[in-house]
N, C-alpha and C positions, 0 to 999 in steps of 0.2 A: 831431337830433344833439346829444349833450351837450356841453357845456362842455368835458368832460375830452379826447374825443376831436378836438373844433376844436383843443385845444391841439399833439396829436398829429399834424395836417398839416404836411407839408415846405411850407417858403416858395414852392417851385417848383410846389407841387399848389393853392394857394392863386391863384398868379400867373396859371395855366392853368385852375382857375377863372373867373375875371375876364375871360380872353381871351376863354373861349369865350361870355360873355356878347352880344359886339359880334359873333359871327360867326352866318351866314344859315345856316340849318336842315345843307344839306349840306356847310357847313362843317364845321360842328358835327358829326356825324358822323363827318365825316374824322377831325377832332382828337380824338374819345370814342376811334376805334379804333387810332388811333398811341398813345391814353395807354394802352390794354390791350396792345397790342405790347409796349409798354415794361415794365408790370407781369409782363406773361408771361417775356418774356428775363432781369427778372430772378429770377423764381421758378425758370425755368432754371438758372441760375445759383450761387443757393443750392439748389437740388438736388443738383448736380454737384458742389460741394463737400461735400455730406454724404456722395456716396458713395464720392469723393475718400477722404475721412475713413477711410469704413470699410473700404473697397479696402486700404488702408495698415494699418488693426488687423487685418482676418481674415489676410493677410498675416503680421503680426507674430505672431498667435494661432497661425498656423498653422506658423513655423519652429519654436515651442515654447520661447520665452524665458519668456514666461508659467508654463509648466508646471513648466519646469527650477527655477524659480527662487519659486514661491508656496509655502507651506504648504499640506499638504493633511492632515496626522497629525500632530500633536504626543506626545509620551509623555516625561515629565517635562520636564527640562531641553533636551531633544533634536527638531528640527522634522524633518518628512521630505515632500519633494513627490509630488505624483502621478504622477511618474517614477519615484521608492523605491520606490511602496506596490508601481507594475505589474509593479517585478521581481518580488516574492514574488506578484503575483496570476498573471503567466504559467507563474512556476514548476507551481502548481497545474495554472493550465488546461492548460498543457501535459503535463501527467502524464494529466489526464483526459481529455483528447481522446483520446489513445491507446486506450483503452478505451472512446470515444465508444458507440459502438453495447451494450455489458454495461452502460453507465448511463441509455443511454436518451436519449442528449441528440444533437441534431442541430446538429451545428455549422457548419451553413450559415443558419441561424437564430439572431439575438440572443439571447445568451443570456437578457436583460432579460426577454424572450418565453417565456421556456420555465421550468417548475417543477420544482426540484431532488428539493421536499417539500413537501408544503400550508403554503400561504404566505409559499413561500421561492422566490425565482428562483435559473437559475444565477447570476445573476451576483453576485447578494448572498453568496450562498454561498460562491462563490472569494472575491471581495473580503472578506466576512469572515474565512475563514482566512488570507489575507495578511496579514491586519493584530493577526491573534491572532499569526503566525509572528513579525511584524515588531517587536512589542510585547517578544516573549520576548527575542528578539536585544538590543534596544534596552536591556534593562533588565539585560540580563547584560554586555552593555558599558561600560552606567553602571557599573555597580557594580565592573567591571573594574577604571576608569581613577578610581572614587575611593579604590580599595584600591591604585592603583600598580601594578598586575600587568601584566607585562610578555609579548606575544607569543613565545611556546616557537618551538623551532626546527621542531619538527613543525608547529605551526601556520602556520609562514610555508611552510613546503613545500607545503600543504593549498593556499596562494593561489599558488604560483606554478603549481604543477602545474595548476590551475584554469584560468590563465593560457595555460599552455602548450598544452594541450588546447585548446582554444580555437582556437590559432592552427594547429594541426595541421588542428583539422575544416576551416579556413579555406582550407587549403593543399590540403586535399584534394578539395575542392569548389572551386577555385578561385574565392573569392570575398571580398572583403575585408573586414574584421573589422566595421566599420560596417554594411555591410548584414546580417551574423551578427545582433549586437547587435538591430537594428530588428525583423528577421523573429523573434526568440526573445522579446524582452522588452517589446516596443513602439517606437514611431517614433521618440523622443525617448531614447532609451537612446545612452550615449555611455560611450567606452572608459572615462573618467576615472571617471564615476558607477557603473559596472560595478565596476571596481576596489576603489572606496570601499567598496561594499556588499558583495561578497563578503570585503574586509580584515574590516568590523565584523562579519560574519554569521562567520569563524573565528576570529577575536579573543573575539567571545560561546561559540561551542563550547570553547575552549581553555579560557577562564576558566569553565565548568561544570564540566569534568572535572578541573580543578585546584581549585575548591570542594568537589565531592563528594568525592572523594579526601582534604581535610582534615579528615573531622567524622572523631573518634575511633574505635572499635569494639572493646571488650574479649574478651575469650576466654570472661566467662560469658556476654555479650549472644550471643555468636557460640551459644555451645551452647544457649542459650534458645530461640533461633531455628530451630536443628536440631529442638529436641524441638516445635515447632510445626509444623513441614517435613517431617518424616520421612519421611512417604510419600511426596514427590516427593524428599526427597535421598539413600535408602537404596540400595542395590546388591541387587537382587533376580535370583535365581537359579531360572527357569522356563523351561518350554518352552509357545509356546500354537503353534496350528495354527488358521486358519479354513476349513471346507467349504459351498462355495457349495451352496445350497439352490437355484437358478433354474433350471427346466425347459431341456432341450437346444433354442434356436431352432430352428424351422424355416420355411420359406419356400414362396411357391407359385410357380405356373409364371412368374410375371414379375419374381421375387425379392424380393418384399414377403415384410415379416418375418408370420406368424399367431400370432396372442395365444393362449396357450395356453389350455386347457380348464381347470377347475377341478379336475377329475379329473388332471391330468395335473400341476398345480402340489400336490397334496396329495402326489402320489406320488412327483416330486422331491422334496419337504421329508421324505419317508419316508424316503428311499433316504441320502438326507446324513444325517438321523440316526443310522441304522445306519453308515453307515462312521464317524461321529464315535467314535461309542461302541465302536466296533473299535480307532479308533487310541486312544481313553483308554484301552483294556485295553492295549494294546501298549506305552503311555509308561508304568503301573503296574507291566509287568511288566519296564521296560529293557531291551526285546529290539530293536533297533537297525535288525535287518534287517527285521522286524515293522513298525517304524515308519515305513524308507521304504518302503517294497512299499504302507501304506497312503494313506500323504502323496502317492506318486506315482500309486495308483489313481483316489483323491480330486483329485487334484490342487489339495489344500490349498496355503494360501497363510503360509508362517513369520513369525508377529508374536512370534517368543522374542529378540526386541532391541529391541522397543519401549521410550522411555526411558520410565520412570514418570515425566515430566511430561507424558505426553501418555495415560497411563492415564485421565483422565477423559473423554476424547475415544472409546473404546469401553468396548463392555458387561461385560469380564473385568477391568476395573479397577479396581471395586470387591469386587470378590473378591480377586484379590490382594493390597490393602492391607491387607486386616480381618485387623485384629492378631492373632484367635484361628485365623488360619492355618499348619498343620503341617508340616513336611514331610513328604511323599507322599501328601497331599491333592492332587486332582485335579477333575475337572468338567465336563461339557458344557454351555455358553450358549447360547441361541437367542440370535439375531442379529435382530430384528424392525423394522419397520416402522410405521408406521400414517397414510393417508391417509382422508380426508372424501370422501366419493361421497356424491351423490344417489341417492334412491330411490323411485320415485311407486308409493305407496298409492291404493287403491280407498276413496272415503268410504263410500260404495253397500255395500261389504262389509264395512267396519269397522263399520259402524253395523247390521248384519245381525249381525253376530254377537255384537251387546253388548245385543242386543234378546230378551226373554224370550220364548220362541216361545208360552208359555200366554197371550201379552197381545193377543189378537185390539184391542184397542183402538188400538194403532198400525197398525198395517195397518186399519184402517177410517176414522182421521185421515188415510189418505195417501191410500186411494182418493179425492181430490178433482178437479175437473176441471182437464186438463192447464195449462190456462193458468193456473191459480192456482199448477202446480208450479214452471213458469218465470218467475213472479213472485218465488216465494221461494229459486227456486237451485237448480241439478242436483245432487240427491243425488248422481246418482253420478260425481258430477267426480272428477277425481284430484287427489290431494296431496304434493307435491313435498318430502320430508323427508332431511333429512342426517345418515348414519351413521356408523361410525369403523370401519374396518376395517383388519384386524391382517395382514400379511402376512409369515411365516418367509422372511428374506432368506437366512439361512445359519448353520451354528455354529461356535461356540468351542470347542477342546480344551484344555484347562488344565491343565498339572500342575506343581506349586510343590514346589522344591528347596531355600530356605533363604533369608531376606532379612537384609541385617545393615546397618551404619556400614560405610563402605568409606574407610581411612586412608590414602590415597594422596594421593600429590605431583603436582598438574597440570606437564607439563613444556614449556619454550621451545624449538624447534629449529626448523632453517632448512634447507630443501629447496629442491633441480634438479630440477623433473620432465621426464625424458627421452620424448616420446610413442615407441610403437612404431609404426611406420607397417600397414597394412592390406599385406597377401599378395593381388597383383594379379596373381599365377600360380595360383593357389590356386584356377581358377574353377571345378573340379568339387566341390568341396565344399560344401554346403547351408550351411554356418557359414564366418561371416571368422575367418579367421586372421590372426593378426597377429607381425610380424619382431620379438620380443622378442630375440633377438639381437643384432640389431643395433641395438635401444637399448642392451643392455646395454654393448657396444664403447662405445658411444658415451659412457656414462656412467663408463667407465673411463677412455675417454681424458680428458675433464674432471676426474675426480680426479688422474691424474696432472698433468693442467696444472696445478690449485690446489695442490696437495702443490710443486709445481718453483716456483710465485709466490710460496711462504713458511708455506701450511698452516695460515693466521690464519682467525679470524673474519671480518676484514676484507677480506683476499683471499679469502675464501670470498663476502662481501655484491657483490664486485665482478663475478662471473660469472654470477651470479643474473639480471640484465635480458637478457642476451642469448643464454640459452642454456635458460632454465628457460621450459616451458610452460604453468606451473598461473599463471594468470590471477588469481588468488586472494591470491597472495603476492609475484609475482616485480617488485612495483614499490613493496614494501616488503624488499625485501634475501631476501625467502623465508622472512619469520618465521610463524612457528605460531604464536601467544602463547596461555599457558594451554591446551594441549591436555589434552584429559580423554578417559577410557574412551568409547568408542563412537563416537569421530570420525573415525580413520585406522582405514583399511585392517587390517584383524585382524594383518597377518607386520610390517606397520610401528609398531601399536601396543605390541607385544610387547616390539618392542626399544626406543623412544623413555623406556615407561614400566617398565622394567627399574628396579628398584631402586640396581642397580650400575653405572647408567650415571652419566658425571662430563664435566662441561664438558670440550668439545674432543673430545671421541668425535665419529666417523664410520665410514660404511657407506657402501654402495650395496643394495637390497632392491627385489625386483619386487612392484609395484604395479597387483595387475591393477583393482584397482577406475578407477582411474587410467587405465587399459592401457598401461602402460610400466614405466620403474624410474625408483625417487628416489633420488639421490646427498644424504646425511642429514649437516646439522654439529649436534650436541645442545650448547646453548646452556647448559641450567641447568634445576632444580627452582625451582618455586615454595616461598615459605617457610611458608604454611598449606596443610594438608590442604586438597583442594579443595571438599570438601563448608562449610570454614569460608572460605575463599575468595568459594563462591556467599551466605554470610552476611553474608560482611561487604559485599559490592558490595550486596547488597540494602538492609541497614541503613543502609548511607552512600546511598543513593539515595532513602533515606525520609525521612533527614537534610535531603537539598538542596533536596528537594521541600517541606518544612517553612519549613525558609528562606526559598528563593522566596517560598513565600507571605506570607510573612510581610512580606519584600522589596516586593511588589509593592503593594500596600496604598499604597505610597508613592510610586507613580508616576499623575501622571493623566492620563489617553490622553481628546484631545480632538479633532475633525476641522473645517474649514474648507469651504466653497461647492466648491473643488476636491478635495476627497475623492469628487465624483460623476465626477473627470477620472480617477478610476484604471482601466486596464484599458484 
């Protein structure tokens, strides 16, 4: 034993040393196993306190002080815990789980465990978009509160309604807002921290939309913009038709559908051609009853209201833009298709018939004995090759009446939609009917009650929560903002975007698209043409996006040991 460690002896292990010097063998003994008793109890001892110790941290770990209260994200000036980042990570995962089974993800299983994309878990996944969402917020907040900008009245509505909701699902599920919180956001989510984040996350939307809305936008940027756009912001004057090309299914005796013949799929893509090009003679010639007798033979399907921004999305849409288009040009489109099938080749007869039959010399190399031929390989194995095959889905009837600039005024107005209820006497009839009637009552007696409350705007936004059905508007007072061509109902567009209409106008108009009637207060025109409208929100939004970036450059997003505690 060294020097160092005789120092390291208790006086009482030294003493009992010595003792046991003078004691007889089974003394000795005795007193070896009373000293290991003693060592033992208190190795005990300090055991029990270590896990004392820890008993008392996974406790403390586990109320979530720790969590609430470390860094786990930094983004400039601004820290945020692994309780911040998990709102925005559940936000995600709970949009995704919804659709758990279209993504493929088993959410009975970590997500740690499971691949979003080669080399990506879910979990890295969500946790990174939380924190790209959380990043944006964070830094449109900064910049909020060093510009002084102050929360709009919309925007504090945006958190209490947030709020309110909240306490409704709470009420309606009987259940108290904390366990809400835990089950949606994680265990350590508390009303305050909720609060917090959803203030800064519409405090950061407020302060974008009153950013982007500041960058300027002149009247030539506006029309520059137009003549780059034109073909998705022009007013085009067509009628198209589609004729499904697909053979009639048919089924066998135990109702499985049978794939049709090849024969029988050339002969459907015949037969739609022929009525296509019947109904393009009948739209060439304007003969009207021509045209439905064909549209309902065909039982074509009317794309003559497709918006041209969604022209690139089918096959007639670049026919219609191409500037060198006339009026009273017209057209049939194949409508096609094209998938990858397999196809297995004969090598045995591909290789037979690339062989010169005057060459007696191959056929005298290959009479050799069998076993040398299955050394070298079955000529005539098969070859499993992949082809492209083109299938006529159906056609396009096309005929173009005139495309121009369309100089109209988006307009604001505020609608009651009154639903008609379903005709529950009605039961011999193959079609619902529905008591348009008696919305209609019904939406008279609500004009006269707003007309008798004073005929405002205001008592007009006031009847709108409790009595209007369109889900759309009625918990913003009924406002339409910026309505443009092809949104309402053909008998409501009519009259909204009248040129002669003037703040303070109203109606009552059936709305069968709706199926009911809307009781209409017309609010106002917009003050640009709305085709300069969609330029300038575009421009100002290439604007803020510039910014940003420019902005962000100057934030630096950094994470802590608890940045693995999110989620």
């Amino acid at each position: 034993m060294s020097d160092e460690k005789k120092k390291k002896k208790s006086a009482a292990d030294r003493k009992l040393e010595a003792s046991l010097k003078n004691l007889s063998g089974g003394q000795r003994s005795q007193a070896e196993a009373k000293k290991k008793e003693q060592r033992r109890w208190k190795m005990y001892g300090a055991l029990a306190a270590v896990i004392a110790v820890l008993v008392v941290a996974l406790l403390f770990w586990d109320s979530g002080t720790i969590q609430k209260r470390s860094t786990a994200l930094t983004i400039g000036e601004k820290s945020y815990t692994s309780v911040d980042v998990s709102y925005y990570y559940y936000l995600q995962y709970n949009s995704i789980s919804t659709y758990a089974s279209y993504y493929g993800l088993d959410t009975s299983v970590s997500l740690k465990k499971q691949e979003a994309y080669e080399g990506k878990t879910w979990y890295a996944y969500i946790r990174d978009y939380a924190e790209s969402v959380l990043t944006s917020v964070s830094i449109l907040a900064q910049e909020g509160e060093a510009a002084g900008y102050e929360l709009s009245e919309d925007g504090q509505a945006n958190i209490d309604e947030t709020l309110a909701d909240m306490e409704e699902t709470c009420d309606d599920y009987d259940i108290t807002t904390s366990y809400y919180l835990k089950q949606m956001y994680g265990r350590y989510m508390t009303l305050d921290r909720f609060t917090t984040l959803i203030t800064e996350y519409y405090y950061a939307m407020d302060y974008q939309e009153y950013k982007t809305s500041s960058f300027e936008v002149t009247e030539d940027e506006m029309t520059e913009y137009y003549e780059e756009n034109k073909d998705t912001l022009d007013t085009y004057d067509y009628a198209c038709y589609y004729i499904d090309a697909e053979p009639e299914a048919q089924y066998d005796d135990d109702g499985n559908e049978i794939d049709a013949t090849d024969e029988e799929i050339e002969e459907a893509a015949a037969a739609a051609k022929a009525l296509a090009e019947e109904l393009q003679q009948a739209l060439e010639s304007g003969d009207e009853d021509a045209i439905a007798s064909v549209v309902t033979e065909s039982g074509a399907t009317d794309y003559s209201d497709t918006s041209p921004s969604s022209f690139s999305s089918y096959t007639f849409g670049d026919w219609l833009v191409d500037e060198s288009r006339a009026a009273g040009d017209s057209t049939v489109i194949e409508d096609t298709t094209e998938t990858e099938v397999e196809v297995e080749t004969d090598d045995a007869d591909s290789a037979d018939s690339s062989t010169d039959p005057a060459d007696t010399s191959a056929a005298a190399d290959a009479s050799t004995d069998p076993a040398d031929a299955s050394a070298e390989g079955d000529s005539s194995a098969e070859t499993v090759t992949t082809q492209t095959v083109t299938t006529i889905e159906g056609y396009y009837v096309v005929y173009f009446s005139d495309r121009y600039r369309d100089d109209y005024y988006a307009a604001n107005v505020r609608n009651i939609l009154i639903e008609a209820d379903e005709d529950e006497e009605d039961e011999e009839s193959e079609e619902t009917t529905y008591l348009y009637d008696d919305a209609l009552a019904t939406a008279e007696e609500l004009q006269q009650t707003w007309l008798d409350n004073g005929g405002t705007e205001d008592d007009f936004i006031d009847l709108v929560a409790d009595n209007s059905a369109d889900t759309g508007t009625n918990e913003d007072g009924g406002l339409n903002s910026t309505v443009y061509k092809g949104v309402l109902d053909a008998t409501l567009e009519a009259w909204v975007l009248d040129e002669s209409r003037a703040s303070g106008d109203y109606t009552i108009l059936k709305d069968e698209t709706n199926i009911g009637y809307q009781l209409l207060y017309f609010v106002g025109f917009d003050d640009l043409y709305y085709w300069q409208t969609v330029a300038q929100s575009s421009l100002q939004s290439d604007a803020f996006d510039d910014w940003y970036e420019e902005v962000e450059e100057n934030y630096e997003v950094t994470t802590t040991w608890f940045y693995n505690q999110v989620g």
